[in-house]
Every structure is written in C-alpha cells, then in structure tokens.
C-alpha atoms as an extended CHARMM CRD file, in Angstrom:
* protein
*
       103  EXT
         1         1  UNK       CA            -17.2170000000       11.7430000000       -9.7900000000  PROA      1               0.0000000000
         2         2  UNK       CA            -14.6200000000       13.8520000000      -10.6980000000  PROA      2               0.0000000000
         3         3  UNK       CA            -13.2560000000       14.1200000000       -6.9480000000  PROA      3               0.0000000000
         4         4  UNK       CA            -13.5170000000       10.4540000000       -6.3520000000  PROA      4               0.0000000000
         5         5  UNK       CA            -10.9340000000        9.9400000000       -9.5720000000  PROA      5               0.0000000000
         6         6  UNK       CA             -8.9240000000       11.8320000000       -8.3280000000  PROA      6               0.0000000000
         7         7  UNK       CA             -8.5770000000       10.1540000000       -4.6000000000  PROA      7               0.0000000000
         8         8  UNK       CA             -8.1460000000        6.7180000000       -6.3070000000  PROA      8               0.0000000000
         9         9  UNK       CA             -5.2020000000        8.3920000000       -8.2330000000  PROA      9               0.0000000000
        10        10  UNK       CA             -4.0360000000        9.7070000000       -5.3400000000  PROA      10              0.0000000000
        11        11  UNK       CA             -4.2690000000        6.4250000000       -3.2090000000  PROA      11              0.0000000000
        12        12  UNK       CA             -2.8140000000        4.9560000000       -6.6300000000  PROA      12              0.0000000000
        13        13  UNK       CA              0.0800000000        7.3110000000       -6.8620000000  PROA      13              0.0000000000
        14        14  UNK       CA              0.4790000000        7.0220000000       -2.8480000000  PROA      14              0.0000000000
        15        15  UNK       CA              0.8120000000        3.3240000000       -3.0150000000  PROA      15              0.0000000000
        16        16  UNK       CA              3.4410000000        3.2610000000       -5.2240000000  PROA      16              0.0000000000
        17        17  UNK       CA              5.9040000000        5.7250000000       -3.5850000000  PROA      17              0.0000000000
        18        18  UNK       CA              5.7090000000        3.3700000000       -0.4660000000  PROA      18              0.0000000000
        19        19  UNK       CA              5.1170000000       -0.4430000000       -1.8540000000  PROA      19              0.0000000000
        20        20  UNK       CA              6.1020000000       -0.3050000000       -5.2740000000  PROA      20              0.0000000000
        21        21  UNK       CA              9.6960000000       -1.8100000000       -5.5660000000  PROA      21              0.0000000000
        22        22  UNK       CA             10.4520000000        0.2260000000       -8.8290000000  PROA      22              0.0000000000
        23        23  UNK       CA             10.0620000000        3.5190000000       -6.7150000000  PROA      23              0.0000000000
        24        24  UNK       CA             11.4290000000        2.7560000000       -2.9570000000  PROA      24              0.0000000000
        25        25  UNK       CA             15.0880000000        1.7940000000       -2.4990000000  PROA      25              0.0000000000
        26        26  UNK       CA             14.1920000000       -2.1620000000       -2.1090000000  PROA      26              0.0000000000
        27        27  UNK       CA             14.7130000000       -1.7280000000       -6.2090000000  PROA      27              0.0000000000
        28        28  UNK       CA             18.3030000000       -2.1410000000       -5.5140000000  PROA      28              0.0000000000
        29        29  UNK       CA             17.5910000000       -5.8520000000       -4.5300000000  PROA      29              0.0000000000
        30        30  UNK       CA             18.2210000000       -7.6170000000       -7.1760000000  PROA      30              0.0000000000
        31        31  UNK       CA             15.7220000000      -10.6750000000       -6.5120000000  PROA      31              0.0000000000
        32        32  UNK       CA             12.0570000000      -10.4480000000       -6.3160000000  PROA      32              0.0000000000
        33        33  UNK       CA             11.4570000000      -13.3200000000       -3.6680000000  PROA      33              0.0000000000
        34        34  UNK       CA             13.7570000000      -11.1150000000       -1.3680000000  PROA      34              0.0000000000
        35        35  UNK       CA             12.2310000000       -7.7910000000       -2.4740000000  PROA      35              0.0000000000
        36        36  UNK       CA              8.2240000000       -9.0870000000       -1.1230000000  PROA      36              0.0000000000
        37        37  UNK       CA             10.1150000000      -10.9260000000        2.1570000000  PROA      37              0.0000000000
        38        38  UNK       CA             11.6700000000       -7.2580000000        3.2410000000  PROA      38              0.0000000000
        39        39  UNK       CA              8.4180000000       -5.6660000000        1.9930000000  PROA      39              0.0000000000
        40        40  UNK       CA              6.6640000000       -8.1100000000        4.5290000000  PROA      40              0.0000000000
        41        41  UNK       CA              9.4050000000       -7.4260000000        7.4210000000  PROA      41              0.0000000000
        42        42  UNK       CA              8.7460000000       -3.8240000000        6.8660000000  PROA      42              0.0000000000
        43        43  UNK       CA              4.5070000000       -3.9880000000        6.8830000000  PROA      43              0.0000000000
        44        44  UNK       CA              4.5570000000       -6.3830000000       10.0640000000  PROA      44              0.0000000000
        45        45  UNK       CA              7.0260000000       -4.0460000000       11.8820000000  PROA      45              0.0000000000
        46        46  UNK       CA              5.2500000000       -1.2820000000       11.3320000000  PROA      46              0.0000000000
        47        47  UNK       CA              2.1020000000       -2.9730000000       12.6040000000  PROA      47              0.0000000000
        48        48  UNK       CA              3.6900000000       -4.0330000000       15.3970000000  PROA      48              0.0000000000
        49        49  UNK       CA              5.2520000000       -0.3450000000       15.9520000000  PROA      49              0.0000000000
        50        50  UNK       CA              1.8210000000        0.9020000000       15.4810000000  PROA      50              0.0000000000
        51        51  UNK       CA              0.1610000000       -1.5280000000       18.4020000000  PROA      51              0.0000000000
        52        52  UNK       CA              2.6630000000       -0.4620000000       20.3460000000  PROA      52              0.0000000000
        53        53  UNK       CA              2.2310000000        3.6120000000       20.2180000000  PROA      53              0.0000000000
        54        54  UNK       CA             -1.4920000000        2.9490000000       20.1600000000  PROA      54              0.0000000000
        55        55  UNK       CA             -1.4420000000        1.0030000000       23.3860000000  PROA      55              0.0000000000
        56        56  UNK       CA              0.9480000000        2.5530000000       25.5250000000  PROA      56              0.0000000000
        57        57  UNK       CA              1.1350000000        6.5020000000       24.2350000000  PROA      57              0.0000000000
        58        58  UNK       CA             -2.5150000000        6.6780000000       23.5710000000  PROA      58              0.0000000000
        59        59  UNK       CA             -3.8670000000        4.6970000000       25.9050000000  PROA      59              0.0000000000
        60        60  UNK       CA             -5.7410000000        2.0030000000       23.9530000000  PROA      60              0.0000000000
        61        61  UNK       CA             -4.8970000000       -0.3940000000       26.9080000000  PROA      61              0.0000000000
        62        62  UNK       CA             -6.1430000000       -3.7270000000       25.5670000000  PROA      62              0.0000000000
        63        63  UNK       CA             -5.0780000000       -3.0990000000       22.1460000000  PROA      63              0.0000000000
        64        64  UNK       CA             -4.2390000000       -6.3650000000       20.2440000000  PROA      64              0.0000000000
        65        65  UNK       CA             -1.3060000000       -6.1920000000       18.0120000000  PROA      65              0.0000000000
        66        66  UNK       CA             -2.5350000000       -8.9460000000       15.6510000000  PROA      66              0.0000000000
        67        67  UNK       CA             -5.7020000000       -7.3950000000       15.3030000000  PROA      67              0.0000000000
        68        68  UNK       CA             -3.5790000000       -4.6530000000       13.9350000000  PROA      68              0.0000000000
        69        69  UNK       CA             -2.2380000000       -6.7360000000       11.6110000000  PROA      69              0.0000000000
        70        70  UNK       CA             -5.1840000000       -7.7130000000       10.2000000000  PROA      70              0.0000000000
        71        71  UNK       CA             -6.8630000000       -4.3780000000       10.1340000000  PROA      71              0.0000000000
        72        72  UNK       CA             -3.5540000000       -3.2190000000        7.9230000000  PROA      72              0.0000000000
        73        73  UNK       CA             -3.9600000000       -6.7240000000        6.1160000000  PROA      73              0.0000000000
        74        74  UNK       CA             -7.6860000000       -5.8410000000        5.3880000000  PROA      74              0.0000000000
        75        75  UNK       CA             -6.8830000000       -2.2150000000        3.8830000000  PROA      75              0.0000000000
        76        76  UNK       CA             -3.6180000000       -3.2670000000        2.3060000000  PROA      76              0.0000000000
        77        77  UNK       CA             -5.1640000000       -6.2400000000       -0.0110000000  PROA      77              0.0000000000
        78        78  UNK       CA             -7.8650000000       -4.0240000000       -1.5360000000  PROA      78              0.0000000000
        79        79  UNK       CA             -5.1310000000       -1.4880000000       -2.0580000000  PROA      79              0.0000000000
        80        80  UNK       CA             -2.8840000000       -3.8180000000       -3.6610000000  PROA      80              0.0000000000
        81        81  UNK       CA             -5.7680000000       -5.1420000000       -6.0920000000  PROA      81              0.0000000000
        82        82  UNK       CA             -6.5870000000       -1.7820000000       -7.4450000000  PROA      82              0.0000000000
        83        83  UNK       CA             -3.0430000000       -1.1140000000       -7.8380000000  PROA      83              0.0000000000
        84        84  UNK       CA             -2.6270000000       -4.4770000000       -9.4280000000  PROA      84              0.0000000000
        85        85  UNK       CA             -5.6870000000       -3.0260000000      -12.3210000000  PROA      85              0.0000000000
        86        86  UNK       CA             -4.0310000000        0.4090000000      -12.4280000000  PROA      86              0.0000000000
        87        87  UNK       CA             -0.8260000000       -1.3520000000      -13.5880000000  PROA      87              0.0000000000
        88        88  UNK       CA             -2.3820000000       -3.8360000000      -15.7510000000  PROA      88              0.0000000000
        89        89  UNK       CA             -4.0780000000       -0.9490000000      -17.8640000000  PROA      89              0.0000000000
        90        90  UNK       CA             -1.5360000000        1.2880000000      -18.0730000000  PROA      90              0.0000000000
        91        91  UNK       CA              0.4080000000       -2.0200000000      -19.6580000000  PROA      91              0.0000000000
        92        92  UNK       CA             -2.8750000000       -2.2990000000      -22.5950000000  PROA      92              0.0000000000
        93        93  UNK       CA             -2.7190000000        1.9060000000      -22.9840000000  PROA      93              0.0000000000
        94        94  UNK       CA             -6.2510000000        1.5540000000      -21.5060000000  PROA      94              0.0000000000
        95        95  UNK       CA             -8.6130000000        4.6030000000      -22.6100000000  PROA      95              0.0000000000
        96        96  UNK       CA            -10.3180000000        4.8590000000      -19.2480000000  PROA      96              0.0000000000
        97        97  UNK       CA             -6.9410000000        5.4290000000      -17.2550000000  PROA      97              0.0000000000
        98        98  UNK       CA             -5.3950000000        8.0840000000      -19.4630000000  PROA      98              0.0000000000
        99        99  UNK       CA             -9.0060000000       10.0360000000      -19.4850000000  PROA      99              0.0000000000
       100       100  UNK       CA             -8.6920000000        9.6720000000      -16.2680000000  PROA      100             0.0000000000
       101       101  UNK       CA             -5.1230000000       10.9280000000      -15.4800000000  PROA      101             0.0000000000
       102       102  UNK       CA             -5.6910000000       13.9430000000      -17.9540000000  PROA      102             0.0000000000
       103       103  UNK       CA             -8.3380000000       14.9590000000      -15.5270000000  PROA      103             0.0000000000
C-alpha cells in the first residue's frame, strides 16, 4: 500500500509541474479562460506531435491522430479528477493526505 501512495503522489506532484497554472509559466496570464484555451493548444499539439513521431519515425503506419487524442483525453480526465480531490483536501487540512505525504 505503501508503494501505491507513493505513485499517486508522484503522478500528483507530476501533474502539477506540467498542468497546474500556479507552477508552469501560463501563471503569468492573467485570465483563467485564456490560461485553459493555451493549456488546450498545448495538449492537442502535443497529441498531434505525438501521432506524428509514432506514425512516421516508428512506423505505426495507420496510426490515427484523433485516436491519439482520445487515448491522451482518456488518461488526462482521470488524472485531472484525482488532482481535482488532492487539491480539494489539502484546502479542508484533510488527515488522510498529510498521513499520507509524511509517508
């Protein structure tokens, strides 16, 4: 148990240094709506980039760049949600999370 607390930190922690507008330089935007639009820009481009090295450098030939997207969709959301419960208790000073970070 004690191994898989301390992936979800990681993932937790690892998530935030990439999509967390308070860490990456998209902080400097001062509007919100703006912030999630570049955030999008930056996820589909990099799906897109990712298509592309997979199908042509790799050889994947047949690859599908929107089933890319929504593979990066389908990991991102679930992602996103425990980062979304990770923030909300660390806003209550939830027991469970600092046990958990102490570890």
């Amino acid at each position: 148990m004690k191994y898989f607390r301390k992936f979800i930190m990681f993932v937790v922690d690892s998530w935030r240094l990439v999509m967390d507008n308070r860490y990456n330089p998209l902080k400097y935007i001062p509007d919100p709506s703006l912030q999630t639009y570049f955030t999008l820009v930056l996820f589909t481009m990099w799906s897109i980039y990712f298509g592309f090295v997979a199908s042509f450098y790799m050889g994947w030939l047949g690859y599908s760049v929107v089933t890319s997207i929504i593979v990066h969709v389908a990991v991102i959301l679930p992602v996103a949600f425990t980062n979304a419960v990770f923030l909300d208790a660390e806003r209550d000073g939830s027991k469970w999370l600092k046990d958990w970070r102490d570890e």
